[in-house]
C-alpha positions as CSV (number, residue, x, y, z in Angstrom):
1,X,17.6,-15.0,167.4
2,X,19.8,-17.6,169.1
3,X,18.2,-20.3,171.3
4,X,19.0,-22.1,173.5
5,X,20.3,-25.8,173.0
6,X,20.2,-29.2,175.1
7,X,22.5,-31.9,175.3
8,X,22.0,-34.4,172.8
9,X,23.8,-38.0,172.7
10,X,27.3,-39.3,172.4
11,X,29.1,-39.5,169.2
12,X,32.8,-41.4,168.3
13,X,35.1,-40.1,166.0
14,X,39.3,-40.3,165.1
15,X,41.6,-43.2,165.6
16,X,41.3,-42.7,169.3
17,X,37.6,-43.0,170.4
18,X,36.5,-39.5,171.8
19,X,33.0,-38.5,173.4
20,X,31.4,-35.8,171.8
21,X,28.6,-34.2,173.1
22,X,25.8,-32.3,170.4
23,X,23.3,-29.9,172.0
24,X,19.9,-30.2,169.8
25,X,18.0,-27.6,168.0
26,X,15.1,-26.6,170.0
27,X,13.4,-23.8,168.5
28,X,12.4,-22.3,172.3
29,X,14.7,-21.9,175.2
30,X,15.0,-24.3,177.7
31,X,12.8,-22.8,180.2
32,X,9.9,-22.6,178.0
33,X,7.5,-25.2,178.6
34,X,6.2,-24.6,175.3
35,X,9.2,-26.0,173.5
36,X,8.4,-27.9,169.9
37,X,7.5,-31.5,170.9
38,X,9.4,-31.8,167.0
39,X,12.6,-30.0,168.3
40,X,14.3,-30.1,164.3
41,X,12.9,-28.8,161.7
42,X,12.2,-31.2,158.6
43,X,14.0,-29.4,156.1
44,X,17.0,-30.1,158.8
45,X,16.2,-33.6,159.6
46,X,16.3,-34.8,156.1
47,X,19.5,-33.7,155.2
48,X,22.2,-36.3,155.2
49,X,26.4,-36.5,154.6
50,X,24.9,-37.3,150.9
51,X,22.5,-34.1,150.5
52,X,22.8,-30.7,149.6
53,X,23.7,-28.3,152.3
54,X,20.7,-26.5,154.0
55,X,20.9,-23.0,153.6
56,X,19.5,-20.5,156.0
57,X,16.8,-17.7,155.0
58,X,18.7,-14.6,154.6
59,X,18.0,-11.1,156.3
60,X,16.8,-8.8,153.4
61,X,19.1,-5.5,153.4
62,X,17.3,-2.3,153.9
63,X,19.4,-0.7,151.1
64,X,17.5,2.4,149.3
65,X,18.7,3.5,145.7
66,X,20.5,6.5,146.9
67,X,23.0,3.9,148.1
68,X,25.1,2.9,144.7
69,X,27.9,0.9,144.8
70,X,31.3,2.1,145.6
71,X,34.7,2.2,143.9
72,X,35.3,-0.9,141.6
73,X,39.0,-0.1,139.7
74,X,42.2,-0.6,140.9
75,X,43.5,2.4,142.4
76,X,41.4,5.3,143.4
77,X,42.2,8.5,142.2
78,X,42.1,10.1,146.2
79,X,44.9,7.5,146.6
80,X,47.3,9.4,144.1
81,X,50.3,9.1,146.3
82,X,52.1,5.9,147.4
83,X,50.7,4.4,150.7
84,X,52.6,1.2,152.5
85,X,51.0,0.7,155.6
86,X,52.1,-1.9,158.0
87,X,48.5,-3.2,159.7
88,X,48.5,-5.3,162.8
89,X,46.4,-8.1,163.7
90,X,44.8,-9.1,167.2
91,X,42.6,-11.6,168.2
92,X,42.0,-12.8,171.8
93,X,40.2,-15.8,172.2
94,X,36.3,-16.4,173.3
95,X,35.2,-16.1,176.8
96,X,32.8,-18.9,178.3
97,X,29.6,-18.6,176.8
98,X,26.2,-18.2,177.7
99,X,25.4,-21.7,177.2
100,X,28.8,-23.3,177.9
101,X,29.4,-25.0,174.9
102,X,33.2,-25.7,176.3
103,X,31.7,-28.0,178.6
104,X,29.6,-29.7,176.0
105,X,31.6,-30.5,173.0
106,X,34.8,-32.6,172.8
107,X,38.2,-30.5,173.4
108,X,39.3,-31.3,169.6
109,X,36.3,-29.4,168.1
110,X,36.0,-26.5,170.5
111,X,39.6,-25.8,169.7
112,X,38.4,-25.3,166.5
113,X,36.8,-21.5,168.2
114,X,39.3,-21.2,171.0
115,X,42.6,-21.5,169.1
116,X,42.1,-18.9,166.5
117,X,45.0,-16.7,165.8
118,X,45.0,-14.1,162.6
119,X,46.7,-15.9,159.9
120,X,49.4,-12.9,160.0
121,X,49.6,-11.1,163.0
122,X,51.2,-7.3,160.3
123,X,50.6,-7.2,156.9
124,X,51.2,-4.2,154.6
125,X,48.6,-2.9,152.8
126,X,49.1,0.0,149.8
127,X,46.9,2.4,148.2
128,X,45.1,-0.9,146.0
129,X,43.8,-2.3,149.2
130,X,42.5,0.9,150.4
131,X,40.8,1.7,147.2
132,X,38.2,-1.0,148.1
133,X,37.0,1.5,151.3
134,X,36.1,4.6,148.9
135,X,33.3,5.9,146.9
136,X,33.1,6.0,142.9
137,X,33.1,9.9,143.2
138,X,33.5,11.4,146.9
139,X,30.3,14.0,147.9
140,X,28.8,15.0,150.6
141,X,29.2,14.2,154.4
142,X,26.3,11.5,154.8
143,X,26.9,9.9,151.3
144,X,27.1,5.7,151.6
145,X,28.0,3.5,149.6
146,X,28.4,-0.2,149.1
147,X,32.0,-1.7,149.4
148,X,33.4,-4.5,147.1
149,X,32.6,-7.7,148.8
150,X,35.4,-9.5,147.1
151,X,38.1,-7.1,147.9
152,X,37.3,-7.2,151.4
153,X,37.3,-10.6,151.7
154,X,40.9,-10.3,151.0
155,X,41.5,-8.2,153.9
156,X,39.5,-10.3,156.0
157,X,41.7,-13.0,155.5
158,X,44.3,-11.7,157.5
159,X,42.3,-13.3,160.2
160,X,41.4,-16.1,158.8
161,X,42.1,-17.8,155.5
162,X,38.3,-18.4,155.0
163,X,36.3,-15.2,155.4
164,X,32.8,-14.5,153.4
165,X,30.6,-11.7,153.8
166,X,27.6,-14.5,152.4
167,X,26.2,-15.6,156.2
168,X,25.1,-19.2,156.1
169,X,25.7,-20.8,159.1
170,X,23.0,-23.1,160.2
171,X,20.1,-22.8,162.8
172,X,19.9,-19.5,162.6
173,X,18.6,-16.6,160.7
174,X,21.5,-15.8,158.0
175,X,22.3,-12.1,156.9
176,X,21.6,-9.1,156.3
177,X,24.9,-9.5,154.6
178,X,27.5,-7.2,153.2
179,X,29.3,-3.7,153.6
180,X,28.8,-0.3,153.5
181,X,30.6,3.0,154.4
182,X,29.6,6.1,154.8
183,X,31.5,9.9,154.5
184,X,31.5,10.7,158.3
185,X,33.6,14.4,158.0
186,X,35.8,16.4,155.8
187,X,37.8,18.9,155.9
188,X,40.2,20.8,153.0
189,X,43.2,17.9,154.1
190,X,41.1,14.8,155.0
191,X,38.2,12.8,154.6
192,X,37.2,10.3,157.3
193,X,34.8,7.3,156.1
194,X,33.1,5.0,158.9
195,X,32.3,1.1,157.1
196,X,30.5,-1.7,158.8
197,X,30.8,-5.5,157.4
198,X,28.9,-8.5,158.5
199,X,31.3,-11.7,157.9
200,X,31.3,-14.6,159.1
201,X,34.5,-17.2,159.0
202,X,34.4,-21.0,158.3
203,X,36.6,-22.9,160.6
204,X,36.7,-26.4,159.9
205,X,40.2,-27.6,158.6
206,X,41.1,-28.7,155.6
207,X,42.5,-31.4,156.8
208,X,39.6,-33.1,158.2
209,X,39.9,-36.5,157.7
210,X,38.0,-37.7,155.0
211,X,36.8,-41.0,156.7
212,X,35.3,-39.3,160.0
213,X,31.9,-37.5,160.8
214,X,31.7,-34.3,158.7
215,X,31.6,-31.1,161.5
216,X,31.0,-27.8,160.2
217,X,32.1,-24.9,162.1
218,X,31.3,-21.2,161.8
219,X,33.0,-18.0,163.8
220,X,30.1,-15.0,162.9
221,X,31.0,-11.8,164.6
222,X,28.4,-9.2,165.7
223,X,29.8,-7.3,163.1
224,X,33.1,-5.5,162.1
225,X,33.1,-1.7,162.3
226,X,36.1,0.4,161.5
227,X,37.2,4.0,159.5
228,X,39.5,4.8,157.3
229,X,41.4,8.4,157.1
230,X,42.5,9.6,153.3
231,X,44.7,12.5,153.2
232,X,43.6,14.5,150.2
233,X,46.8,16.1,149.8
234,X,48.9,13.6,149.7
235,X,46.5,11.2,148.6
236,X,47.2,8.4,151.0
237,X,45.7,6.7,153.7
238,X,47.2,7.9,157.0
239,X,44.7,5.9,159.4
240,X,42.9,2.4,159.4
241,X,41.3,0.2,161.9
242,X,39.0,-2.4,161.4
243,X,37.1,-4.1,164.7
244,X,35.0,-5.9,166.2
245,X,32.6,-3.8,168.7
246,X,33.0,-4.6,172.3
247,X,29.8,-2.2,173.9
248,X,27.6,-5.4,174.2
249,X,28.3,-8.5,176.9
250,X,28.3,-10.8,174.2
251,X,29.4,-10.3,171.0
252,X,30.2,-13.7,168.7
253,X,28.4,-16.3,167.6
254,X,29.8,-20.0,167.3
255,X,28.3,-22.5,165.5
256,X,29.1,-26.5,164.8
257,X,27.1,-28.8,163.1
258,X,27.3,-32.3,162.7
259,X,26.5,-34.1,159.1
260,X,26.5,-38.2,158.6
261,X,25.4,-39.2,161.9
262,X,21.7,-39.5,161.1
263,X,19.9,-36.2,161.7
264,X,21.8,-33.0,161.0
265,X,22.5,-32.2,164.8
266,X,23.8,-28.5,166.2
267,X,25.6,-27.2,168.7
268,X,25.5,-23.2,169.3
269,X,27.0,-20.6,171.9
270,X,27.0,-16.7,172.3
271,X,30.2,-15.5,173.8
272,X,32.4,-12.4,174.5
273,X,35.7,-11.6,172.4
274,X,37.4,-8.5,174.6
275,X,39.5,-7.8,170.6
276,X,39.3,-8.5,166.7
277,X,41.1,-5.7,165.1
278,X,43.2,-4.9,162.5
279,X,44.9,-1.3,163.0
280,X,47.5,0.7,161.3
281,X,48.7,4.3,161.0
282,X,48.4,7.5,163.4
283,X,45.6,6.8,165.3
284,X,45.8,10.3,167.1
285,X,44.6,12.4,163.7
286,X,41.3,12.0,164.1
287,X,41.5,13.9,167.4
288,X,43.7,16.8,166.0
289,X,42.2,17.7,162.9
290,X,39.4,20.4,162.8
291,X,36.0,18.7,160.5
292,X,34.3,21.9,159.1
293,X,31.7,19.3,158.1
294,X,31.4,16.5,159.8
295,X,28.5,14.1,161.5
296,X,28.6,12.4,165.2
297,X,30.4,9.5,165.3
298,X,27.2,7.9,166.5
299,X,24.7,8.7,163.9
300,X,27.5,7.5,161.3
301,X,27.2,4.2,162.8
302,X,23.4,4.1,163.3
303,X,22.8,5.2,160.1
304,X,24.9,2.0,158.8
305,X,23.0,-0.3,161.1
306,X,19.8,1.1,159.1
307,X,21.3,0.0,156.1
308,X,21.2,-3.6,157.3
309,X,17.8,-3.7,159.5
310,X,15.0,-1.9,158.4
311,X,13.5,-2.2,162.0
312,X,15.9,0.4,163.5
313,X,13.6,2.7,161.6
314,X,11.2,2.1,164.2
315,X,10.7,4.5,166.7
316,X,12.4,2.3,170.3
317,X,12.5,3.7,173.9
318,X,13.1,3.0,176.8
319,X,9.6,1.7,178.9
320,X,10.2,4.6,181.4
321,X,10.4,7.2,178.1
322,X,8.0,4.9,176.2
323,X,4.8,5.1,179.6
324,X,5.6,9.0,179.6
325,X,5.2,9.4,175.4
326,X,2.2,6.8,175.3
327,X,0.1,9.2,177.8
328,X,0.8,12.3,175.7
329,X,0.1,10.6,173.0
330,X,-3.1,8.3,174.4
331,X,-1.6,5.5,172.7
332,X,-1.0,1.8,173.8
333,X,2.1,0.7,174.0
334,X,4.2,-2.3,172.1
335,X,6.9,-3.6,174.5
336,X,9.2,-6.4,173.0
337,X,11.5,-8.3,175.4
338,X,15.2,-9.7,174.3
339,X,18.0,-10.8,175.7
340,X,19.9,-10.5,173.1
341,X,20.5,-7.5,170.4
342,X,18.6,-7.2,167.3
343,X,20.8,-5.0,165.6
344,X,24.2,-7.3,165.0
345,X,24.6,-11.2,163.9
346,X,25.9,-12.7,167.2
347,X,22.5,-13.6,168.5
């Protein structure tokens, strides 16, 4: 869960002298008066420009062994035909955030999260590409499958040149990681597959200079959701989108952290992102094509969140559904209070 942050101390850096301002890991929000008198943890604390690079606790997945991997070759054999599909990129930038980081750190770093732009606005994509989004053998509606992280990567990178689906940004619980899909419908012309990735995207340049403070910066999305449309007779991929989802307030998480100044010190926001997508192909298909077999749209996606979190296994409700269920049942009643969601990497 993210928490909140307070401001820290005053930092120089470049040729020109520049006031930076860290917020400091607290471990409890602000308001809580029973905030850690030793606001960073140790392992934190001890880690200098020298050291190794602390590396968060990852998530376990909540994958069963009916999920196997998915295709690994080159081209699928669905994709028989010859597929050259032009895919556009869009991506606005981040709103203010909950904890107003733009006010807090020095213009030259937060342009480091409010300047992105996808590294190429249309790329085409062929029938390789698209292989990475299908299973080893295609079954029934319901059937998930792990994609190939590495291949996905590479279409991630139309965003941003460097993508990983290995979470690792710091103060913060890391993971679940990865991406799966799942066979949403079929019908004797198409299949429609529904995939979810959690990725996250390193941001600080290159070109860094060598002699200044080290800043690492990290972009981690809720999470990107998307489907694919195969044509089974033609054997080519008429549809694809790939997005990031836009139902909750806030839906990124940015992250900078500052090494060689004494203490590692970090600087956190949760923000909104109205559009991450890459799109391409007849959107309209889905809509005219009649699914003999084919699941909701939104148990396909909450049956992919369960592949990542074990918890959405668990039972939730709402307290007014949960007061009426606990008196039938003459049961007492576990109520857990967030601000944030549970179910996706930007809090």
């Amino acid at each position: 869960m993210k928490i909140r942050a307070t401001l820290l101390s005053v930092l120089a850096f470049g040729a020109v002298v520049a006031v930076l301002c860290l917020m400091q890991y607290t471990g409890q929000s602000s308001g809580d008066a029973s905030a850690s008198t030793n606001p960073i943890p140790a392992d934190l604390a001890a880690a200098r420009e020298s050291g190794p690079e602390p590396q968060p606790t990852p998530v376990a997945l909540n994958r069963g062994p009916e999920v196997l991997d998915g295709f690994r070759g080159d081209v699928h054999p669905l994709l028989s035909g010859s597929t050259r599909m032009e895919v556009s990129a869009e991506w606005t930038p981040v709103s203010e955030g909950r904890d107003e980081l733009h006010r807090k750190l020095h213009p030259r770093l937060y342009a480091w999260f409010k300047n992105l732009q996808p590294t190429r606005p249309r790329q085409t994509y062929t029938e390789r590409e698209f292989s990475a989004f299908l299973p080893e053998t295609l079954g029934e509606v319901g059937q998930v499958w792990a994609l190939d992280d590495d291949k996905i990567v590479s279409m991630l990178k139309q965003f941003h040149p460097r993508p990983s689906l290995h979470l690792v940004a710091a103060g913060r619980r890391a993971g679940p990681d990865g991406a799966f899909a799942m066979l949403r419908a079929v019908s004797p012309s198409y299949a429609d597959i529904v995939f979810r990735i959690h990725a996250e995207f390193y941001l600080t340049p290159d070109d860094w200079p060598a002699d200044q403070p080290r800043f690492h910066a990290w972009y981690t999305p809720a999470y990107l959701s998307g489907r694919i449309l195969v044509n089974r007779q033609t054997g080519t991929v008429d549809y694809f989108r790939m997005g990031l989802p836009t139902d909750k307030a806030l839906n990124v998480h940015l992250t900078l952290v500052s090494r060689g100044i004494g203490d590692v010190r970090q600087a956190r926001d949760i923000v909104r992102v109205e559009r991450m997508e890459l799109s391409g192909g007849d959107a309209a298909l889905v809509e005219k094509i009649s699914w003999p077999k084919a699941l909701p749209l939104a148990e396909t996606q909450s049956r992919l969140a369960k592949v990542f979190f074990k918890f959405l296994e668990i039972d939730w409700l709402p307290f007014d559904q949960a007061l009426v269920k606990a008196r039938s049942l003459d049961r007492p009643i576990f109520a857990v209070v967030s601000w944030g969601a549970f179910e996706d990497q930007s809090c």
